[in-house]
DSSP file (Angstrom, degrees, kcal/mol; ACC not computed):
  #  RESIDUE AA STRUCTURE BP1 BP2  ACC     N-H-->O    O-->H-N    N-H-->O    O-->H-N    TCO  KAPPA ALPHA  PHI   PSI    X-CA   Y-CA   Z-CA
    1    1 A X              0   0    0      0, 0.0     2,-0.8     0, 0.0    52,-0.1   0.000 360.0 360.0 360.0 109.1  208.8   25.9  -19.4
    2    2 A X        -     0   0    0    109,-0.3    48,-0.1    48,-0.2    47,-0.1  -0.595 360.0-137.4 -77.9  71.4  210.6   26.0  -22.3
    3    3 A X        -     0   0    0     -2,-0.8     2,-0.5     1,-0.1   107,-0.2   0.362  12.1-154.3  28.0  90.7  208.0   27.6  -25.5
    4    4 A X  B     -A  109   0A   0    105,-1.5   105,-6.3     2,-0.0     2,-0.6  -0.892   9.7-135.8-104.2 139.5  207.6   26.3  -29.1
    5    5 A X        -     0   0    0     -2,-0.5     2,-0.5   103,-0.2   103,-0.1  -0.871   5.7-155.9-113.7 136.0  206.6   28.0  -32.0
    6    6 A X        +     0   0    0     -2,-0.6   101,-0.8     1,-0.1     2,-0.6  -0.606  17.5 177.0 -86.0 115.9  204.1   26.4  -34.5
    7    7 A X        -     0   0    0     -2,-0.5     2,-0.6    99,-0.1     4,-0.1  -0.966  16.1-156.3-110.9 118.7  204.7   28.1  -37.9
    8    8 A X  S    S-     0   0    0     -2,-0.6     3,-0.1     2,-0.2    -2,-0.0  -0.852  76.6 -25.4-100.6 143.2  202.5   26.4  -40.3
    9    9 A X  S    S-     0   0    0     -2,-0.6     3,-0.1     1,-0.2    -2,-0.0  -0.474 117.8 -60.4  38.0-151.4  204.1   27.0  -43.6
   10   10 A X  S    S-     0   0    0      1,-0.3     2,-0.2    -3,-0.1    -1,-0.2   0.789 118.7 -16.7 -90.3 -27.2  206.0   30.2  -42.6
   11   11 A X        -     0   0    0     -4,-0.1     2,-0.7    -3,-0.1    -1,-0.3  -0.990  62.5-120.2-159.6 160.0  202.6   32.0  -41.8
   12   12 A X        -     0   0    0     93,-1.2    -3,-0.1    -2,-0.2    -4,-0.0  -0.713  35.3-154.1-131.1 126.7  199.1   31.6  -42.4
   13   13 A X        -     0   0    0     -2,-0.7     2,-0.2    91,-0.1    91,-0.2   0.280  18.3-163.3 -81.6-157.7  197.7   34.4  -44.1
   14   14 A X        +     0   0    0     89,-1.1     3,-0.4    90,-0.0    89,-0.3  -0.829  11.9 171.5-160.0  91.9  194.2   36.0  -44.3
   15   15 A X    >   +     0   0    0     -2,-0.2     3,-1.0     1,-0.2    10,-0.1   0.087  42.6 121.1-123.1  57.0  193.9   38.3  -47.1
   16   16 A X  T 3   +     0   0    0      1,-0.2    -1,-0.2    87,-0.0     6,-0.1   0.909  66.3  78.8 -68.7 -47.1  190.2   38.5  -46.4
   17   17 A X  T 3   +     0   0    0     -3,-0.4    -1,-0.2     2,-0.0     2,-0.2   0.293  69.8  92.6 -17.5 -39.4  191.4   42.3  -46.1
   18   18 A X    <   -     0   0    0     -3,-1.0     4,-0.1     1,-0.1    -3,-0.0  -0.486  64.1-142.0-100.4 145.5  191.7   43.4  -49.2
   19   19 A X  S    S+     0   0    0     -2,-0.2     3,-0.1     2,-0.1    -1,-0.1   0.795  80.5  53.1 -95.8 -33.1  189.6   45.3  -51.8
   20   20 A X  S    S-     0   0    0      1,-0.2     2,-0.2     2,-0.1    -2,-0.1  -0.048 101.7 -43.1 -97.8-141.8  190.6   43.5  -55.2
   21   21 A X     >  -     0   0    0      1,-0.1     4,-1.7     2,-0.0     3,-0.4  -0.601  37.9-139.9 -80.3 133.3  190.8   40.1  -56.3
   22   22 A X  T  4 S+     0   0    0      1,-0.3    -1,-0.1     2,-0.2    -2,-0.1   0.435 103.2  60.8 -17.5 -25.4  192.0   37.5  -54.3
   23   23 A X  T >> S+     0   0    0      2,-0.2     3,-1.5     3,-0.2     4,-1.4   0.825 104.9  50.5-114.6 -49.1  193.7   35.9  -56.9
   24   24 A X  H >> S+     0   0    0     -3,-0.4     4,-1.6     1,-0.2     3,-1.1   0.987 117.5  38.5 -62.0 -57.5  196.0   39.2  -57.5
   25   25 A X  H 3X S+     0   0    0     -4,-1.7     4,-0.6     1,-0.3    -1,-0.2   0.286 112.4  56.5 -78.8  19.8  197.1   39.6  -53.6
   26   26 A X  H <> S+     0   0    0     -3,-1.5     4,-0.6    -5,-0.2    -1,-0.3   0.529 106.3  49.5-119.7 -11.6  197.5   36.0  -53.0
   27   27 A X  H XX S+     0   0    0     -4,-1.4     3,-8.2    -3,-1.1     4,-0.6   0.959 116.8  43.1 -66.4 -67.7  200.0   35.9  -55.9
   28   28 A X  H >< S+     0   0    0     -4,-1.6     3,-0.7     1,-0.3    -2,-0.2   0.609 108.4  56.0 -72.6 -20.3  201.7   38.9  -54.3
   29   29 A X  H 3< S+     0   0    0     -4,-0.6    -1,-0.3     1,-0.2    -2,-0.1   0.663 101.2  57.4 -48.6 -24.9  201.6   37.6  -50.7
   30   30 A X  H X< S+     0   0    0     -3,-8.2     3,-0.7    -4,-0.6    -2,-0.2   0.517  98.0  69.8 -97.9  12.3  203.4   34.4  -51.9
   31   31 A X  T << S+     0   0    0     -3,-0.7     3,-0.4    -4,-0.6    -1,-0.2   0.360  90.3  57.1 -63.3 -17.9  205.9   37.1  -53.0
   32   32 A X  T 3>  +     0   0    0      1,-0.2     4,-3.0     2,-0.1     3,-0.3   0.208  61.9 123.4-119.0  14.7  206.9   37.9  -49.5
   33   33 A X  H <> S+     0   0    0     -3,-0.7     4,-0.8     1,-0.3     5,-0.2   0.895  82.0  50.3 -62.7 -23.4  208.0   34.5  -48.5
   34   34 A X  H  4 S+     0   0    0     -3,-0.4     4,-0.3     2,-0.2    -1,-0.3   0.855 108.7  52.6 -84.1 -10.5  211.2   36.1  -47.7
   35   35 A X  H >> S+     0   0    0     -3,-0.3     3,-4.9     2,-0.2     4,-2.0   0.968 112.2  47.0 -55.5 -71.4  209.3   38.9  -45.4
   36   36 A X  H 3< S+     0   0    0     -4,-3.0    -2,-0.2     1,-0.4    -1,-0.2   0.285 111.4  49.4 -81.8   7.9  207.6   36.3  -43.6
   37   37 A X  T 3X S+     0   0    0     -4,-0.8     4,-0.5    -2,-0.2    -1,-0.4   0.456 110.0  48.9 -95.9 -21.3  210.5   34.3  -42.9
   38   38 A X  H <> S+     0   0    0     -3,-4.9     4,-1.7    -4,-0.3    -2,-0.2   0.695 108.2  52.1-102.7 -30.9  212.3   36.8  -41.8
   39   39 A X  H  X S+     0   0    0     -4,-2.0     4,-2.3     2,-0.2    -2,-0.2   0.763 111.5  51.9 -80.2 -22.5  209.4   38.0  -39.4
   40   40 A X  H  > S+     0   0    0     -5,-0.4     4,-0.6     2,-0.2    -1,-0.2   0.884 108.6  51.7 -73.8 -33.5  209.4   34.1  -38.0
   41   41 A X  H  < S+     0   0    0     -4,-0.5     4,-0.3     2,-0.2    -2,-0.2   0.921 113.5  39.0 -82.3 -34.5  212.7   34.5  -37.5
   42   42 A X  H  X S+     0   0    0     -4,-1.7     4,-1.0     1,-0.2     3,-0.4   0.795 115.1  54.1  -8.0 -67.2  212.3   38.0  -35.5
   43   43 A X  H  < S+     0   0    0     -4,-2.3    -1,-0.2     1,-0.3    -2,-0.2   0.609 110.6  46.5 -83.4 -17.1  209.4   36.5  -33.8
   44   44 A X  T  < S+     0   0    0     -4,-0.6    -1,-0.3     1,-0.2    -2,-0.2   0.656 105.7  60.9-104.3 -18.5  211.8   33.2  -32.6
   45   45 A X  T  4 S+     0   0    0     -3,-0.4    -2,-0.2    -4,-0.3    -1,-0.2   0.726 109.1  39.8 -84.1 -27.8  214.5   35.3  -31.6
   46   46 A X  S  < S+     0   0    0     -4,-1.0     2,-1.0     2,-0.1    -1,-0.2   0.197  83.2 104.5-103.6  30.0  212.2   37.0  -28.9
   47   47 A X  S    S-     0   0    0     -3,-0.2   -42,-0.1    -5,-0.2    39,-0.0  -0.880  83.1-111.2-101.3 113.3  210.3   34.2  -27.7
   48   48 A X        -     0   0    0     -2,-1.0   -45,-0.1     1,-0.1    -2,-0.1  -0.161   8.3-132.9 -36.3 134.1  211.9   33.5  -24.2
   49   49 A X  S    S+     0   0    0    -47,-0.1     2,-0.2   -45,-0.0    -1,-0.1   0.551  90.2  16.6 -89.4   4.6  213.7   30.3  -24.0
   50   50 A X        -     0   0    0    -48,-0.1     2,-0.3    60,-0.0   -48,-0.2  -0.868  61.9-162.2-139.3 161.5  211.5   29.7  -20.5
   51   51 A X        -     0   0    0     -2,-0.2     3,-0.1   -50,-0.1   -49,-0.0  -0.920  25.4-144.9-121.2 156.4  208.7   30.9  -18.7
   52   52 A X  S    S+     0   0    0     -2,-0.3     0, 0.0     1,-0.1     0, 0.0   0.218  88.9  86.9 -81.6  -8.0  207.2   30.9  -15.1
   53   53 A X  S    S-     0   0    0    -52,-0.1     2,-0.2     1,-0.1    29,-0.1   0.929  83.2-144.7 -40.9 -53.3  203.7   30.7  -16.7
   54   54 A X        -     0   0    0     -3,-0.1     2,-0.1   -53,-0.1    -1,-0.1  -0.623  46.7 -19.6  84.8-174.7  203.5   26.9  -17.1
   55   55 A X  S    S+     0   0    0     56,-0.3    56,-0.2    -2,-0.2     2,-0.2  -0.501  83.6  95.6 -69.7 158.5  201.8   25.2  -20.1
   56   56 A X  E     -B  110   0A   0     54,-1.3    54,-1.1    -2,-0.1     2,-0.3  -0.903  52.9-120.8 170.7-145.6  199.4   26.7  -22.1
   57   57 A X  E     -B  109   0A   0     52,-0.3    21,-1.4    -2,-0.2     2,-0.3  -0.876  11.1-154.7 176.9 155.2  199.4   28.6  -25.6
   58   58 A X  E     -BC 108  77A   0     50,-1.8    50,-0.6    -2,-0.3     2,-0.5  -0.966   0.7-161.0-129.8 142.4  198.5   31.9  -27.3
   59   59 A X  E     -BC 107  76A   0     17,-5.2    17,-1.3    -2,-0.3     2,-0.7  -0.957   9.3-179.5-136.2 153.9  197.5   33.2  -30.8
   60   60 A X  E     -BC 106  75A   0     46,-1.8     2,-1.1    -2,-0.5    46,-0.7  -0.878  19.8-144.0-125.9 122.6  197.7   36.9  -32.3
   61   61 A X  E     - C   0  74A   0     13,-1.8    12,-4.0    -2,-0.7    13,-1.0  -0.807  25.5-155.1-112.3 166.8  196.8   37.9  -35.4
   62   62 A X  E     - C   0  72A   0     -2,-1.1    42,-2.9    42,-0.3     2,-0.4  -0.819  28.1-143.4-125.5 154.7  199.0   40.8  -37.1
   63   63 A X  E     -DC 103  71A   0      8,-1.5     8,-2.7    -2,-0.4     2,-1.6  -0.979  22.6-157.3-120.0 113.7  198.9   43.3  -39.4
   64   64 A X  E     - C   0  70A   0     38,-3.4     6,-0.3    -2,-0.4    38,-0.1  -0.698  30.8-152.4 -93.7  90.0  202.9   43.2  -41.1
   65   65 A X    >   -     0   0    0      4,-1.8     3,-1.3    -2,-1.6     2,-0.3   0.135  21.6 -83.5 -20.7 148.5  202.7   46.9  -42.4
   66   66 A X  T 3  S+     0   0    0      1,-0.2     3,-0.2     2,-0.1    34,-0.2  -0.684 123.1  46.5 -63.8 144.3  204.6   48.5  -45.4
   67   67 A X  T 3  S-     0   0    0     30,-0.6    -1,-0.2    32,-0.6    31,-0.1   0.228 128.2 -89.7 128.7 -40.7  207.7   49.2  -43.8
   68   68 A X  S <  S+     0   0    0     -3,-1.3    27,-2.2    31,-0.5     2,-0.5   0.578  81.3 150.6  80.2  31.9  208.1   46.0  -42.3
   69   69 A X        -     0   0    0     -3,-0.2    -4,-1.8    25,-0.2     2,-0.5  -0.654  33.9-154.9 -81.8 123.4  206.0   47.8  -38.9
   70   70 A X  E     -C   64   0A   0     -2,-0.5     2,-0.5    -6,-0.3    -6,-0.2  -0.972  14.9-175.5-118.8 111.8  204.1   44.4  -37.2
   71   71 A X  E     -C   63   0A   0     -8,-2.7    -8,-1.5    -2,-0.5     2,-0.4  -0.880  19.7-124.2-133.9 163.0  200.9   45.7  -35.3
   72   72 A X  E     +C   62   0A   0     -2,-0.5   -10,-0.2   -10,-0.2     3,-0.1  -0.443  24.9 177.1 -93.3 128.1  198.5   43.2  -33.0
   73   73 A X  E    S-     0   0A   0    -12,-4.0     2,-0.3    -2,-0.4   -11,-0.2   0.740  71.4  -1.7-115.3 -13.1  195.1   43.0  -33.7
   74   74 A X  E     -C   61   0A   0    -13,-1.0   -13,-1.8     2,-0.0     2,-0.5  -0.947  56.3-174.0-156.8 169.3  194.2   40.6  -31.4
   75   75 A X  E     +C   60   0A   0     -2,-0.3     2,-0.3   -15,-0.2   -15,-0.2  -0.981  16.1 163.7-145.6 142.1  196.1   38.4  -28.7
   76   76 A X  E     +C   59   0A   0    -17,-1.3   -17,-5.2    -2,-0.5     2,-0.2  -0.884   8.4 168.1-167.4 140.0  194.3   35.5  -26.5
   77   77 A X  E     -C   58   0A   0     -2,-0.3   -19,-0.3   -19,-0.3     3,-0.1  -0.557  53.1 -85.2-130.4-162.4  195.8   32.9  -24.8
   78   78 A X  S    S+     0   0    0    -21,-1.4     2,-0.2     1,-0.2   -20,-0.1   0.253 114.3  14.0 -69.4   3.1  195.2   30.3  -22.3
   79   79 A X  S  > S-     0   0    0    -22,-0.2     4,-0.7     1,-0.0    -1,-0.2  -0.908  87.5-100.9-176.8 155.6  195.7   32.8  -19.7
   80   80 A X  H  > S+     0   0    0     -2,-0.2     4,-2.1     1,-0.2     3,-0.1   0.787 120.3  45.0 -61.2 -26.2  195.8   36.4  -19.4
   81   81 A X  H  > S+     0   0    0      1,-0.2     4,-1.8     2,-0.2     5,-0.2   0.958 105.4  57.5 -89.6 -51.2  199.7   36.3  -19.2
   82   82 A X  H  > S+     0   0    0      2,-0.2     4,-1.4     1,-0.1    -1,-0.2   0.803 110.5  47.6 -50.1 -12.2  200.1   34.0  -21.9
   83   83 A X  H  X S+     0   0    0     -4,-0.7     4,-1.0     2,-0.2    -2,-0.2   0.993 107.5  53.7 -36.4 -99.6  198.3   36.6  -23.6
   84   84 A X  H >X S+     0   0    0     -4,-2.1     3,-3.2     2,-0.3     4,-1.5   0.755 108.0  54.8   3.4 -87.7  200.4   39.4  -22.3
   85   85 A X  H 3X S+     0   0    0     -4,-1.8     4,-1.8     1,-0.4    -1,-0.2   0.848 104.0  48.0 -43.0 -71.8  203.4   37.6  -23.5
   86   86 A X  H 3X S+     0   0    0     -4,-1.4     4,-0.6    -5,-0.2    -1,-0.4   0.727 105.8  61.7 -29.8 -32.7  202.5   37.1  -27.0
   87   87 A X  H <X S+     0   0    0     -3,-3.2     4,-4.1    -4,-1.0     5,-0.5   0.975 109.0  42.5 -68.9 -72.3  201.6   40.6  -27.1
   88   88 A X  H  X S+     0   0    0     -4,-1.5     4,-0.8     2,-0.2    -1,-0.2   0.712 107.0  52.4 -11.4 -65.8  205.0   41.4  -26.3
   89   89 A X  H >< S+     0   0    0     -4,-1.8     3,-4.1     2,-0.2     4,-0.1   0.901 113.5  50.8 -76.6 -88.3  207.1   39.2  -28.3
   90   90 A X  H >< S+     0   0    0     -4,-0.6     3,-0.6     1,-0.3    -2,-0.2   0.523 106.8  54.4 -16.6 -39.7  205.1   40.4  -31.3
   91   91 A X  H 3< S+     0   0    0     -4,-4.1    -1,-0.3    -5,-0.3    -2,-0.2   0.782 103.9  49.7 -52.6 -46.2  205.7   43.4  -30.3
   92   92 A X  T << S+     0   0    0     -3,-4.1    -2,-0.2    -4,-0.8    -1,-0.2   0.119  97.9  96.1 -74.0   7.6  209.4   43.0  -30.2
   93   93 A X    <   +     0   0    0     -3,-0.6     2,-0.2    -4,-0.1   -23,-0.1   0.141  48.4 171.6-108.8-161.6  209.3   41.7  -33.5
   94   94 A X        -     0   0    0    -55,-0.1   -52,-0.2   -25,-0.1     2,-0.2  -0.425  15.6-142.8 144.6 146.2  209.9   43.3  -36.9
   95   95 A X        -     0   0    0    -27,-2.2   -60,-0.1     1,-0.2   -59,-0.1  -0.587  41.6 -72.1-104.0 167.1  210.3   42.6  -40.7
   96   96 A X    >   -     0   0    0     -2,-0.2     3,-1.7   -61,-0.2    -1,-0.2  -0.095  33.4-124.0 -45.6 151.0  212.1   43.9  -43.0
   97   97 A X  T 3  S+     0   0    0      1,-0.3   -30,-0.6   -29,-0.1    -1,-0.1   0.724 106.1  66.4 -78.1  -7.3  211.4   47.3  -44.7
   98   98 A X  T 3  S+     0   0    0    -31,-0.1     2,-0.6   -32,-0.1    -1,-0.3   0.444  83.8 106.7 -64.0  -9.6  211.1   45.9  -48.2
   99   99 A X    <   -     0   0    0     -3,-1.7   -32,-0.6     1,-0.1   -31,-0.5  -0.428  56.4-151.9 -99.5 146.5  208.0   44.1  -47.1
  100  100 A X        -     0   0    0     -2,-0.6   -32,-0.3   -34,-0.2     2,-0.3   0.524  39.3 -57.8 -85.6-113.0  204.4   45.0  -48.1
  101  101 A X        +     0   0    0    -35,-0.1     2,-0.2   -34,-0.1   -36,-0.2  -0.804  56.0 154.3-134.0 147.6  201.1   44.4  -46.3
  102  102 A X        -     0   0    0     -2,-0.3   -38,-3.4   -38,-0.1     2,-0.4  -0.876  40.6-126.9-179.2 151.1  199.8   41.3  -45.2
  103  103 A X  B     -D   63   0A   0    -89,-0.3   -89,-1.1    -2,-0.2   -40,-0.2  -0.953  36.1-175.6-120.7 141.2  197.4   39.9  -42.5
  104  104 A X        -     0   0    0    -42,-2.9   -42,-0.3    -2,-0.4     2,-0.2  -0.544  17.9-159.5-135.6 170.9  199.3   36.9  -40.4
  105  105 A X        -     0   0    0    -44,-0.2   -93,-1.2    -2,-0.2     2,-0.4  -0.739  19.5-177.8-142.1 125.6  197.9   34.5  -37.5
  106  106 A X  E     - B   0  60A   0    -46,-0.7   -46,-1.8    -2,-0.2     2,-0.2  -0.981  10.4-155.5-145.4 136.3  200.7   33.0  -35.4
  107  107 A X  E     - B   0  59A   0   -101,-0.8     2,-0.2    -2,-0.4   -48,-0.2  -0.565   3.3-165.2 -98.7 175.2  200.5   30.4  -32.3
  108  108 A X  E     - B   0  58A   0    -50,-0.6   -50,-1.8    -2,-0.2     2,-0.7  -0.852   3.1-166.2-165.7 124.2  202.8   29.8  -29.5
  109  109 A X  E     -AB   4  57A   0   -105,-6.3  -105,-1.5    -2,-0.2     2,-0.4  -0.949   6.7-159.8-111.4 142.5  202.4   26.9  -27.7
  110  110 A X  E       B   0  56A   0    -54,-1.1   -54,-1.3    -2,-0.7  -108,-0.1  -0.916 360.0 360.0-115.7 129.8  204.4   26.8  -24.0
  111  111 A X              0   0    0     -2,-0.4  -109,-0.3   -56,-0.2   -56,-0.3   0.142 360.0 360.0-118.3 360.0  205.3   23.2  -22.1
């Protein structure tokens, strides 16, 4: 079962995180389009071009670190292994070290 991934826009953030104004870190998130392109691109390069799973789908959200460091803060899928996987390829991922801080949500659907 060959896997697609839904990037809406290149990511969709959350920057619920953050202590100052919105309005300051959502300028500087849209700063990072070339981070978060670069992390899509990461993240498409380890996504298996099959599975034995079947269909189904997973989502994670991340934390993209200074550093360009990507760490999971949650993973759920349609099954424990589609789970599993996502954790994985997110795992395997990474951004550039120019990038700053940002809270991501990413799908995977697999047919």
């Amino acid at each position: 079962m060959k896997p697609s991934l839904i990037v809406l826009g290149v990511f969709m953030l959350s920057l619920s995180g953050f202590d100052s104004s919105a309005t300051e870190h959502r300028g500087a998130a849209l700063d990072q389009t070339p981070c978060f392109a670069a992390l899509a691109e990461s993240i498409r390069q380890h996504t298996p071009g099959s599975t034995r799973l079947g269909p189904g789908y997973a989502e994670a959200t991340l934390r993209l670190r200074p550093g360009g460091r990507v760490s999971i803060l949650a993973a759920s899928g349609s099954t424990p292994e589609h789970a599993a996987l996502m954790r994985w390829i997110i795992s395997s991922s990474r951004a550039p070290k120019s990038c700053g801080e940002a809270f991501i949500r990413q799908s995977l659907t697999f047919h």
